[in-house]
DOLUMBA-811403 format. One record per residue (C-alpha): residue number from 1; x, y, z. Coordinates in steps of 0.25 Angstrom, whole numbers, padded with zeros to 4 digits, m for minus. Layout:
BEGIN
REC torfi    px    py    pz
REC   NUM     X     Y     Z
...
END
This chain:
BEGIN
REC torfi    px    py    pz
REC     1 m0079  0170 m0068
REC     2 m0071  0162 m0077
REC     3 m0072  0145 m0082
REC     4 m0062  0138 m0078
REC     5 m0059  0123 m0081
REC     6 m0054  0112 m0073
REC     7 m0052  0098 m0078
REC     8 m0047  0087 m0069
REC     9 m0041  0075 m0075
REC    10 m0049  0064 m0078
REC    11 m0047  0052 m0067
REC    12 m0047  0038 m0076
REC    13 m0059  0030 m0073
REC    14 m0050  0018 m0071
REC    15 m0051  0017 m0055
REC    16 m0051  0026 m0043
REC    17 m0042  0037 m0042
REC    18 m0033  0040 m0032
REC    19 m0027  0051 m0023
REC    20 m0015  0054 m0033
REC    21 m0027  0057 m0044
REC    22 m0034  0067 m0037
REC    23 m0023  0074 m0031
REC    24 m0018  0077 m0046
REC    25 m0031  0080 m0054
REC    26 m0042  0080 m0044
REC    27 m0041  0090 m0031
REC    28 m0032  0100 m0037
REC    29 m0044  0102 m0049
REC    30 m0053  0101 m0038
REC    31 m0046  0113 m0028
REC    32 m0045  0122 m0043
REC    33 m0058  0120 m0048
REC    34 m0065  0124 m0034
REC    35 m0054  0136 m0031
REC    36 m0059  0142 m0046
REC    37 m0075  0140 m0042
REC    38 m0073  0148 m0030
REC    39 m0065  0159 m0037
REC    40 m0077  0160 m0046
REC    41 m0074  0151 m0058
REC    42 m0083  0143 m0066
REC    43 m0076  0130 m0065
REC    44 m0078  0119 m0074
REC    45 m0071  0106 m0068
REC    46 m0073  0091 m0075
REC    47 m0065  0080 m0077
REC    48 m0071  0063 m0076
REC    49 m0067  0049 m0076
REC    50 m0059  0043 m0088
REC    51 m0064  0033 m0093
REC    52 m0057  0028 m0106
REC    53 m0044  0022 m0111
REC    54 m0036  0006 m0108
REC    55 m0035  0009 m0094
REC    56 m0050  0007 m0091
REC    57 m0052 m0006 m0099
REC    58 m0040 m0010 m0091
REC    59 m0046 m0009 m0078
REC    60 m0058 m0013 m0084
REC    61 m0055 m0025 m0088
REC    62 m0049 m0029 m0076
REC    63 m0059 m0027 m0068
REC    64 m0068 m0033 m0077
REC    65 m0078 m0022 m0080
REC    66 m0080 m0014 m0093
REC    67 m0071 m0001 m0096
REC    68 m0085  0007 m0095
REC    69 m0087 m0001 m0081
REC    70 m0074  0003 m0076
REC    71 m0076  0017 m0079
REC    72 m0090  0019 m0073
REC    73 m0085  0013 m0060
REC    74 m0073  0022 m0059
REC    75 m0079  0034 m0063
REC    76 m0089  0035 m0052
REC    77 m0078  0029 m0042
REC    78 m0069  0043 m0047
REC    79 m0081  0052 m0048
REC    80 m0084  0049 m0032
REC    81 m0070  0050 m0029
REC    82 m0068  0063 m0037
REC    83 m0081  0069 m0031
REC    84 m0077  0065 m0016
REC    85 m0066  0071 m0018
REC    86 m0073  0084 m0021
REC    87 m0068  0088 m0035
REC    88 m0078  0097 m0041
REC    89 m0081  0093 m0054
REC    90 m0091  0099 m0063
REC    91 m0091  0087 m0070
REC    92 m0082  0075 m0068
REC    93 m0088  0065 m0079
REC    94 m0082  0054 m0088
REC    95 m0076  0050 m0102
REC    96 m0084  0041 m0103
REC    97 m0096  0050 m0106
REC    98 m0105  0050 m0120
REC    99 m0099  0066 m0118
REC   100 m0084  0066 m0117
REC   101 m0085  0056 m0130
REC   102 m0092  0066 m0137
REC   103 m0081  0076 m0133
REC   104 m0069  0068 m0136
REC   105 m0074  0062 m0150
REC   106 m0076  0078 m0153
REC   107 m0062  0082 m0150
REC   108 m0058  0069 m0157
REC   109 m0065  0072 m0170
REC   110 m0061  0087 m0172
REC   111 m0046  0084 m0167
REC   112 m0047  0074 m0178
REC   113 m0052  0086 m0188
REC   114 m0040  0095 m0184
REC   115 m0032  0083 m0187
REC   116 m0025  0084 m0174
REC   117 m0030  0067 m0173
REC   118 m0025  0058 m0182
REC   119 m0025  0044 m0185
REC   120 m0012  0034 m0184
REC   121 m0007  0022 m0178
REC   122  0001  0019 m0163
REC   123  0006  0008 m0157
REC   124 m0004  0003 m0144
REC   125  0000 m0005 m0134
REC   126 m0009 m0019 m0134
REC   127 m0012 m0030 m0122
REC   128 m0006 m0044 m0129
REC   129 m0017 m0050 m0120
REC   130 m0029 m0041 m0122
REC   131 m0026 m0033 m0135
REC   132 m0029 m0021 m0129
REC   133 m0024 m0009 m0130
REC   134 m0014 m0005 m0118
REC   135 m0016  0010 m0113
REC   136 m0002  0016 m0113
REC   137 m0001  0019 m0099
REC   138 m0004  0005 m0096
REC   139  0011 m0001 m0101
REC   140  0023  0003 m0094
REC   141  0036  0001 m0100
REC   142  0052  0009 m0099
REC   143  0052  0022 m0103
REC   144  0058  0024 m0117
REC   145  0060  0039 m0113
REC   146  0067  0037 m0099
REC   147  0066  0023 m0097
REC   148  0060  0024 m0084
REC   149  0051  0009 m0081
REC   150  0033  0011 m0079
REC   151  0034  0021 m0092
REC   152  0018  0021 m0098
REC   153  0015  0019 m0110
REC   154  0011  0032 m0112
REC   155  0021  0040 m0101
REC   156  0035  0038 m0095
REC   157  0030  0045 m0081
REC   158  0045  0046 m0078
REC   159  0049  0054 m0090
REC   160  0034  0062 m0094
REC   161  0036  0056 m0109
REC   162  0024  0051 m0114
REC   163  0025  0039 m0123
REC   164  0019  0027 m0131
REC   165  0018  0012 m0125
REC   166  0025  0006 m0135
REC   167  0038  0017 m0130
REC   168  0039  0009 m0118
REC   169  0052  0000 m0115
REC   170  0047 m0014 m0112
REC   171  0032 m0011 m0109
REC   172  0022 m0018 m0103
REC   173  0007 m0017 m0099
REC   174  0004 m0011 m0086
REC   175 m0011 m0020 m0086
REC   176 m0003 m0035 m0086
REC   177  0012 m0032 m0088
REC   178  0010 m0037 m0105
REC   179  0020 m0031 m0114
REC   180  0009 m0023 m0124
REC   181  0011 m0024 m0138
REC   182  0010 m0012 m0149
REC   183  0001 m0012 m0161
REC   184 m0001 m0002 m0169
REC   185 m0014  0004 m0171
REC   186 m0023  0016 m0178
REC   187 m0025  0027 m0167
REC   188 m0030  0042 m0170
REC   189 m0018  0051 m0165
REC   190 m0019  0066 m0157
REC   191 m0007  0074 m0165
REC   192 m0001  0081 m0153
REC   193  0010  0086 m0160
REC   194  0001  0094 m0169
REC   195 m0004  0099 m0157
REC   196  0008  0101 m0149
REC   197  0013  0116 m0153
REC   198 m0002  0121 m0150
REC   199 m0001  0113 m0138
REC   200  0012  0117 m0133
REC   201  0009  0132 m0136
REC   202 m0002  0132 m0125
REC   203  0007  0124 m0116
REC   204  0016  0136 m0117
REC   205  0005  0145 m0114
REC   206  0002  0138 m0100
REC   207  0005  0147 m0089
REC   208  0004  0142 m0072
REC   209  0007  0128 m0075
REC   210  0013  0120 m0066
REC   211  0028  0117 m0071
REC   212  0025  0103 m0071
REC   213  0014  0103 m0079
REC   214  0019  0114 m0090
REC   215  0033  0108 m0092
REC   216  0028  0091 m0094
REC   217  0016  0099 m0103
REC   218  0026  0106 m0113
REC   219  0036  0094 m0111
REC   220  0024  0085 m0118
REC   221  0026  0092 m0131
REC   222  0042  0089 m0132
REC   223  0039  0078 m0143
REC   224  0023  0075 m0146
REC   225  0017  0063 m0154
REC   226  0002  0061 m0157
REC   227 m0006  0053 m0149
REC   228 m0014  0042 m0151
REC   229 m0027  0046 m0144
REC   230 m0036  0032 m0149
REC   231 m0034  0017 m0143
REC   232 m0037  0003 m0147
REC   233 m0047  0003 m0135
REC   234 m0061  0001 m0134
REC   235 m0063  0009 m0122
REC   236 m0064  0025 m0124
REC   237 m0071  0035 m0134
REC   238 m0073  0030 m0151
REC   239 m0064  0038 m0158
REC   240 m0073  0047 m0167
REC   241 m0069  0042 m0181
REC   242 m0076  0035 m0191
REC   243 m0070  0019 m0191
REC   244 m0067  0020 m0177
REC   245 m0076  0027 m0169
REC   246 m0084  0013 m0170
REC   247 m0072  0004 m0168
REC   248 m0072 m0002 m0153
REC   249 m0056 m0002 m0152
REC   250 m0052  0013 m0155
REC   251 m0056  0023 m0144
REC   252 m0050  0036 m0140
REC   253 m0040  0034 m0130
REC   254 m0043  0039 m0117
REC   255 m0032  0051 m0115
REC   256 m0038  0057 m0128
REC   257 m0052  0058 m0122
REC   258 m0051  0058 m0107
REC   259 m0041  0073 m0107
REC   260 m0055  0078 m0119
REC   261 m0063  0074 m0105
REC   262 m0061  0087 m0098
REC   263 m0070  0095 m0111
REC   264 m0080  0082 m0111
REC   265 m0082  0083 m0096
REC   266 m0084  0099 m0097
REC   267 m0095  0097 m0110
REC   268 m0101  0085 m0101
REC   269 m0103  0095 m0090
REC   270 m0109  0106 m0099
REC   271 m0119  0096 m0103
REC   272 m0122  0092 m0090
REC   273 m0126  0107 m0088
REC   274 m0134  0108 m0098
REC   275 m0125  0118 m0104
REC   276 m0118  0110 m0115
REC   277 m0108  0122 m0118
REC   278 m0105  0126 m0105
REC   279 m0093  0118 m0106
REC   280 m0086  0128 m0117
REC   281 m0084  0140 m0107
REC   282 m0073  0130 m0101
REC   283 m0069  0125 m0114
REC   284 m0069  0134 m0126
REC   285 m0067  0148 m0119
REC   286 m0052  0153 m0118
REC   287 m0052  0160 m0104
REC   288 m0056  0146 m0097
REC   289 m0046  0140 m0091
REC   290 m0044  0125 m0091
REC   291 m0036  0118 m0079
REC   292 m0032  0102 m0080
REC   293 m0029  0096 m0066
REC   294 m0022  0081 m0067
REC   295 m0010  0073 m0064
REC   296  0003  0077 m0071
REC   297  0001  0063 m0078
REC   298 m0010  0070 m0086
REC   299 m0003  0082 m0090
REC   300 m0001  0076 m0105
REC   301 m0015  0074 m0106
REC   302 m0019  0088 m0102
REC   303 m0007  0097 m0107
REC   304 m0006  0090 m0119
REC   305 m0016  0080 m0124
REC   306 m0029  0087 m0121
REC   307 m0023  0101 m0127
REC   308 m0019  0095 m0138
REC   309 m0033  0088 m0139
REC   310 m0040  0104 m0138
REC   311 m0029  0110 m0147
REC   312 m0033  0099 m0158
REC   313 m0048  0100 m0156
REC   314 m0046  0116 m0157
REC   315 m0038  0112 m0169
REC   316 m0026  0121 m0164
REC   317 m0015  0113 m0166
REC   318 m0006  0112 m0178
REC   319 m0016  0108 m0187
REC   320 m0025  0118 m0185
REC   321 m0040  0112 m0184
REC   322 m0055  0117 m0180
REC   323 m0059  0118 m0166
REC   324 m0071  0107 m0165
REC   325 m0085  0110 m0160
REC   326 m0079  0111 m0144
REC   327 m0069  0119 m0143
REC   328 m0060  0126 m0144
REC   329 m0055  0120 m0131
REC   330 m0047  0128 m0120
REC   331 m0034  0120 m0118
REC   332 m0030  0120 m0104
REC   333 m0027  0132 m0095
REC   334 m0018  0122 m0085
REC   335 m0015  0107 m0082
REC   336 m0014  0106 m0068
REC   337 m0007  0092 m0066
REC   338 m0002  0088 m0052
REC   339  0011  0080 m0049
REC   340  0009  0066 m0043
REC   341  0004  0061 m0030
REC   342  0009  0048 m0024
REC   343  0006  0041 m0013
REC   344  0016  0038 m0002
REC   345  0027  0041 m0011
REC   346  0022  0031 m0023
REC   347  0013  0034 m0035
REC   348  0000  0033 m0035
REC   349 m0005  0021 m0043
REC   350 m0018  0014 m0044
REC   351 m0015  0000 m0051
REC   352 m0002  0001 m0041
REC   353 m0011  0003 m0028
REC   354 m0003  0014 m0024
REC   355 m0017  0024 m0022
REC   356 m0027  0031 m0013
REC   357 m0040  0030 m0019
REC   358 m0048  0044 m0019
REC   359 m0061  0037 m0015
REC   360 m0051  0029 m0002
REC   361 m0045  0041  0004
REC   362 m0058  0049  0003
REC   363 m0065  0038  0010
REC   364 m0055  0038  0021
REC   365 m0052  0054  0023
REC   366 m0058  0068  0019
REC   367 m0059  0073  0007
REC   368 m0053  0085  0009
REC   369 m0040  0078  0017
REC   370 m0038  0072  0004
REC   371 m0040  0086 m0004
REC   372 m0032  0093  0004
REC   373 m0021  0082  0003
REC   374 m0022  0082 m0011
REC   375 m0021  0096 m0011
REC   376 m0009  0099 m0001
REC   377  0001  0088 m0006
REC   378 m0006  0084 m0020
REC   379  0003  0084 m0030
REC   380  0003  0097 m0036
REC   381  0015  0101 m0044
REC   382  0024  0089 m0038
REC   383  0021  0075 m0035
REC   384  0016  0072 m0021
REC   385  0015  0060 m0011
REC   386  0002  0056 m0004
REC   387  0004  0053  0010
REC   388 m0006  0048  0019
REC   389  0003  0055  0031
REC   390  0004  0067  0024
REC   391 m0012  0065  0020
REC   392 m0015  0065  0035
REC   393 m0005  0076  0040
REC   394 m0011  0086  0030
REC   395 m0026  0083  0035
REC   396 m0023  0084  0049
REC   397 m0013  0095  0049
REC   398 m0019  0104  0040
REC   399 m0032  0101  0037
REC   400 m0039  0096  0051
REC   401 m0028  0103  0060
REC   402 m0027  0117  0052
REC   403 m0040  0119  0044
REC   404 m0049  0111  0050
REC   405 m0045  0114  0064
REC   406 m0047  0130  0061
REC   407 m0061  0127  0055
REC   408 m0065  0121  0068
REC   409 m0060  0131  0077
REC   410 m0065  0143  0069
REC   411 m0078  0136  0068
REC   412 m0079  0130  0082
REC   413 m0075  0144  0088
REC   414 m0086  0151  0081
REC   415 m0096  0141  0085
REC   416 m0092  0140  0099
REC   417 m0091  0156  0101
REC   418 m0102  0161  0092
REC   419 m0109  0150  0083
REC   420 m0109  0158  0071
REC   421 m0099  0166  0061
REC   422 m0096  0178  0072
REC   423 m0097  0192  0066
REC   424 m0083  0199  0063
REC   425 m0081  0211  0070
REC   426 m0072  0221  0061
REC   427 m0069  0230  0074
REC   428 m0062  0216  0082
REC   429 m0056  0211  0068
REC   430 m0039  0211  0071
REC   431 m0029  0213  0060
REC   432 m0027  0201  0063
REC   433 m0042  0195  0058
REC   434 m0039  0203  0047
REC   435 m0026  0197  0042
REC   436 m0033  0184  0043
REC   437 m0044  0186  0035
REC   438 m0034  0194  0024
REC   439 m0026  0183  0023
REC   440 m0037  0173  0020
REC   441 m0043  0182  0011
REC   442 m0031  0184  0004
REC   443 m0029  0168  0004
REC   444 m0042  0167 m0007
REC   445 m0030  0173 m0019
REC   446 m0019  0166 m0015
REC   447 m0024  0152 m0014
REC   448 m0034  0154 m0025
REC   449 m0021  0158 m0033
REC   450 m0014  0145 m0031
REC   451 m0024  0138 m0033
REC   452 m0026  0145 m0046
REC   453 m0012  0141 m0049
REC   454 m0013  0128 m0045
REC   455 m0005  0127 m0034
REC   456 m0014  0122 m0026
REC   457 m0006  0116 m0015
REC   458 m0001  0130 m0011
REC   459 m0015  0136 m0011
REC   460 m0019  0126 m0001
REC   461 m0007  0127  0006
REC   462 m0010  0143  0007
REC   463 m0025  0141  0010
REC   464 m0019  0132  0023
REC   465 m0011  0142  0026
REC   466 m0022  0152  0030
REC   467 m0029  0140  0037
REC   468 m0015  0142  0044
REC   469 m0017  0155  0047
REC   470 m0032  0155  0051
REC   471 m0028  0146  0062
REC   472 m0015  0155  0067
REC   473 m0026  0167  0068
REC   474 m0037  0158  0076
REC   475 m0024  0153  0085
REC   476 m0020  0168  0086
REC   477 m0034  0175  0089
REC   478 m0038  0162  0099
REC   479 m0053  0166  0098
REC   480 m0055  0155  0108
REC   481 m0050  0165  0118
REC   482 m0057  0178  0114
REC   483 m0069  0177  0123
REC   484 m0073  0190  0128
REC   485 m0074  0196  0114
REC   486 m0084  0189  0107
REC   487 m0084  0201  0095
REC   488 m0067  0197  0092
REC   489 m0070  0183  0095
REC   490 m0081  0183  0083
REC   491 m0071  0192  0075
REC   492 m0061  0182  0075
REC   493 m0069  0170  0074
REC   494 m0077  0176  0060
REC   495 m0063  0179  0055
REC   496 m0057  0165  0058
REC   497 m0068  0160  0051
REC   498 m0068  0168  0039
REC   499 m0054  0166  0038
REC   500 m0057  0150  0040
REC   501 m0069  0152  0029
REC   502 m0058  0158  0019
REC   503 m0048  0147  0023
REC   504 m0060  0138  0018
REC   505 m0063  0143  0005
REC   506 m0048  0144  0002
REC   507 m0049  0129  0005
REC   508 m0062  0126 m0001
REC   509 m0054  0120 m0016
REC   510 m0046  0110 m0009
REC   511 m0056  0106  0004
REC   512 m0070  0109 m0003
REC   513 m0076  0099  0006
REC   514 m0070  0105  0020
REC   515 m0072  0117  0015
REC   516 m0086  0115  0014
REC   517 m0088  0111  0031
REC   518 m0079  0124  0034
REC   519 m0087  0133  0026
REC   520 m0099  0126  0034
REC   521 m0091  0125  0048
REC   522 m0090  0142  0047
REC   523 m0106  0143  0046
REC   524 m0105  0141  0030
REC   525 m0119  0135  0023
REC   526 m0120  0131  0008
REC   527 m0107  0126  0000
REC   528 m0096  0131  0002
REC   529 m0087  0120 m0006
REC   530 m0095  0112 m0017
REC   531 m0093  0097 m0018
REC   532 m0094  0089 m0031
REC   533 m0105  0077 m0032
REC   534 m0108  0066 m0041
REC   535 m0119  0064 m0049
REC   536 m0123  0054 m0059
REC   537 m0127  0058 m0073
REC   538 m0131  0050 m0088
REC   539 m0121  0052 m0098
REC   540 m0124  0064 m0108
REC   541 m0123  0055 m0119
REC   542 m0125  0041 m0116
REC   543 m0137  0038 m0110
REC   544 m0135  0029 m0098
REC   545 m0123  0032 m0095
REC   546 m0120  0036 m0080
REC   547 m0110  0041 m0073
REC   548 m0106  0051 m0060
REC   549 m0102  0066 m0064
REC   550 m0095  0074 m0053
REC   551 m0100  0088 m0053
REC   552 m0105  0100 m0042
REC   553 m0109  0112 m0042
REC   554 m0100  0123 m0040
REC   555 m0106  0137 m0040
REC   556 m0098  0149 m0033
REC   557 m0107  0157 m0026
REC   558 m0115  0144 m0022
REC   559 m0108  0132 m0019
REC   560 m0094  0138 m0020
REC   561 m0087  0148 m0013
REC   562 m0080  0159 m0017
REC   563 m0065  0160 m0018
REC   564 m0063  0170 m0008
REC   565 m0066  0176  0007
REC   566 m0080  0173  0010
REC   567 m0085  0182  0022
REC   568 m0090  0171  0032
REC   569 m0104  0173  0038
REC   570 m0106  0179  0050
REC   571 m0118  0171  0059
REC   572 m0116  0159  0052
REC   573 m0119  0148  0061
REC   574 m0105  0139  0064
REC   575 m0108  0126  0071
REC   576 m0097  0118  0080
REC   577 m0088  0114  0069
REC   578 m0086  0098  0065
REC   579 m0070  0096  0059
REC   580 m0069  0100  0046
REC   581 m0056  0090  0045
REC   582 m0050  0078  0054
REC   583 m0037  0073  0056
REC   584 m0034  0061  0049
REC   585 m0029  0050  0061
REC   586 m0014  0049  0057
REC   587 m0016  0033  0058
REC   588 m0022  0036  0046
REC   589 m0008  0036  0040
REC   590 m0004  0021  0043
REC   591 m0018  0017  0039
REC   592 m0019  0022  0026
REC   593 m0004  0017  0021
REC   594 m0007  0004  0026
REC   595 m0020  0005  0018
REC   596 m0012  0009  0007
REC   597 m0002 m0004  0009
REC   598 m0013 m0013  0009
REC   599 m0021 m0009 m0002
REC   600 m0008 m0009 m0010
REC   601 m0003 m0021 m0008
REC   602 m0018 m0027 m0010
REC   603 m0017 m0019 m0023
REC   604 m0005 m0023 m0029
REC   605 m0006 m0038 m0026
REC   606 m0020 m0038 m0033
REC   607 m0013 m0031 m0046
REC   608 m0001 m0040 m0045
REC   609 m0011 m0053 m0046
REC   610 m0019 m0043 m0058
REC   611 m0005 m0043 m0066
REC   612 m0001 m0057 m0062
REC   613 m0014 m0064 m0068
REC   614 m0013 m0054 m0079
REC   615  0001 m0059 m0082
REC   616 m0003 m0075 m0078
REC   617 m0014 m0071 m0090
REC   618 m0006 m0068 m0101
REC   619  0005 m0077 m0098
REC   620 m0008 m0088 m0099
REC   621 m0010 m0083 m0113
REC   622  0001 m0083 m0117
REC   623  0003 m0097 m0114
REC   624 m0007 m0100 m0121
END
């Protein structure tokens, strides 16, 4: 048995998430981390809200409710959506725990030591209107680099370069359409260029990447500058140094802290154990491998920022250093990051009401219509488009016609013929029964290799693909018409079955909830496909503090199934099956674009009048 540790990108705790989200970060973590516990592995899988940095005292204030306020509400909205969807965390936390300030002011304070932080100034974008300071992704300008329009302040998303607001051609603020202006201020600085050869030399290492990923990760390190990594805020973690650790308007920024979230969240769940090291096995031994699943948005922070982060707290960069009381810290075995999803052919955007909230579509339709979605035409190594016509064709089609349809007949024709799991009789098997099984058998390497590799999409594809081929061996034998030999029809009908049970657990990552009323349809008892749950819990360090954890237990052997050809149980009892999957009514199409219409247009009228009494505002003041 080997560790192996999956962290999932951390969902901002500034509103909902949506479809695109979750199709990057959140059911490709998901399908890996349950393919690895059934092969054996001891899985460690965390990740939680984010709760820091501009953005949140944005929304905040517009909603006229405190930062903290803002990020409670959002957190449990998130962690309900998370854990309906069935992602199986062991812990899914926060950053705003008494915990992950602990860790962070640790790696601060020794990434300090190794001199790999260091104090200088920067120019900050500040609201005229507010005197507050402007997060750089929230002013927009023309790209210096390309000169393409809707450049960020801290990215051109046309042209990959990272950059500093102050680059931008004619900038504005995204909040009321301003035009910021630059001070400059005192900040604490990461050197990444002290860190970049280190960091480079195990970019170069990396082997299984996908191409996308490996080539914008070495093309980050074509020209480096240091970072600053505080803000004039007073909303995130004190930045742990005597004459500003007290002061209310320095704070760590949140890209620093939130990427440090994924060693907080693992110490946090140690804790919870009452095993305070148990974390280290995942973090300080070589051999465990560490897999980061995200957007391709965050691949900076992941293939960059947080290795830089473990090289200095190690103290192996350029400057040489001590490793500090937590490490040394295994950088990471892979960054999976996924393309783009958009939505009817435009990009998915919260403030531009162009979104399918998780919590929405899993009210309307099965959770595992949307998994299997997400996992067939997600954005995997190329950007994707959600469509409610493809949405509907691939859960009729494919699901409810092909899967679900073979689990009914199977299950139906052993209840109608004998009520139970028949005995197979060796003497009546055909080459043909035996090809069959083979073949499924055979199935366990090849999908679990591809999901191994991350190609997930073909793994499905394959495990379909012997869905396929169960149903051409049930159409060829026709057991419906072998009545007078009750010893083949029971030989055919415990093969079909086996062959549907092995179909199920090469399904189980990606449809852990169907998977859990097939394994049940075929006279299965106990779990078969663990679920997550939601508990509430008191912060380790702040009394009185509470929040909602995601976590489950995952145990092979007792709640989860192994990776392979499980012998099905002959005289188990099978009653007359209820649909595993329904078709979706194609009306359901029209419906849901006009829903889509609707809400759009209610969303953007509301945010034009936002930005028009926001503009009305300043224009007042400044009459004034």
């Amino acid at each position: 048995m080997s560790h192996i540790l999956v962290n999932v990108a951390w969902p901002y705790a500034n509103g909902p998430r949506h479809i695109g989200h979750v199709a990057g970060f959140g059911v490709p973590s998901d399908v890996y981390a349950r393919y690895e516990r059934m092969k054996g592995n001891d899985v460690l899988m965390v990740s939680g809200t984010d709760e820091h940095g501009t953005p949140i005292l944005v929304e905040a204030e517009k909603e006229g409710v405190t930062a903290q306020e803002l990020a409670n509400r959002y957190n449990r909205v998130i962690a309900k959506d998370l854990c309906d969807l069935g992602l199986s965390y062991d812990l899914f936390t926060r950053t705003t725990t008494g915990n992950h300030e602990h860790v962070v002011q640790e790696l601060f304070k020794q990434c300090l030591k190794n001199g790999y932080i260091y104090k200088g100034t920067q120019k900050v974008a500040i609201s005229p209107s507010t005197g507050r300071t402007l997060p750089d992704r929230y002013i927009e300008g023309e790209c210096p680099i390309c000169h393409t329009e809707g450049a960020r302040g801290d990215q051109c998303d046309a042209c990959g370069n990272e950059l500093d607001p102050d680059e931008l051609i004619n900038p504005v603020s995204k909040i009321n359409g301003e035009t910021p202006r630059f001070e400059e201020t005192e900040h604490y600085f990461l050197d990444l260029p002290a860190l970049a050869e280190a960091n480079l030399a195990w970019l170069n290492t990396r082997e299984g990447w996908r191409t996308n990923v490996i080539n914008f990760s070495k093309g980050l390190f074509k020209e480096v500058k240091p970072r600053a990594i505080t803000r004039d805020i007073d909303w995130g973690i004190p930045v742990p140094v005597a004459g500003w650790i007290d002061n209310p308007n320095k704070k760590l920024y949140v890209w620093f802290d939130a990427v440090i979230g994924y060693l907080s969240a693992s110490i946090e769940w140690a804790r919870r154990k009452g095993e305070p090291d148990a974390w280290r096995a995942w973090w300080n031994d070589p051999t465990t491998p560490g897999y980061y699943f995200m957007g391709k948005d965050n691949i900076t922070f992941h293939s960059q920022i947080w290795p830089s982060e473990m090289l200095a707290y190690n103290g192996q960069g350029s400057k040489g250093g001590e490793t500090g009381k937590l490490g040394p810290l295994n950088l990471p075995e892979q960054v999976v990051a996924s393309e783009f999803m958009t939505m009817e052919g435009k990009k998915f955007s919260s403030s531009r009401g162009i979104v399918i909230y998780v919590k929405d579509i899993l009210a309307r339709y099965p959770v595992d219509a949307v998994r299997y979605y997400i996992s067939v035409a997600g954005p995997e190594s190329s950007d994707s488009d959600f469509t409610w016509a493809e949405f509907v064709r691939h859960n009729n089609e494919e699901l409810a016609s092909s899967w679900g349809n073979l689990v009914n007949r199977v299950a139906n024709l052993i209840n109608k013929n004998f009520g139970e799991i028949p005995a197979l009789d060796e003497d009546s098997m055909t080459d043909e029964d035996r090809a069959l099984l083979q073949q499924t058998a055979d199935a366990f390497d090849l999908v679990g290799g591809l999901i191994e590799r991350h190609h997930q999409k073909n793994a499905l594809a394959e495990a379909m693909r012997i869905v396929g081929d169960i149903n051409k061996y049930i159409s060829a034998v026709e057991p419906w018409k072998i009545k007078d030999d009750p010893v083949r029809l029971g030989t055919v009908l415990h093969v079909a079955a086996q062959a549907v049970s092995d179909a199920n657990h090469l399904l189980a990552p990606f449809l852990p909830h169907s998977a859990q009323k097939v394994w049940e349809a075929l006279g299965g008892t106990g779990t078969f496909s663990p679920l997550p749950r939601i508990e509430e819990v008191e912060d380790l360090d702040k009394p009185g503090f509470h929040y909602p954890i995601i976590t489950g237990d995952y145990k092979l052997g007792e709640t989860v199934h192994p990776w392979r050809s499980e012998a099905i149980v002959t005289g188990a009892a099978v009653a007359k099956p209820e649909p595993i999957f329904a078709k979706i009514p194609k009306e359901a199409v029209d419906e849901e674009l006009a829903r889509f219409d609707a809400e759009l247009a209610a969303r953007r009228e509301a945010e034009a009048k936002r930005l028009a009494a926001a503009k009305a505002e300043l224009a007042a003041e400044a009459g004034n």
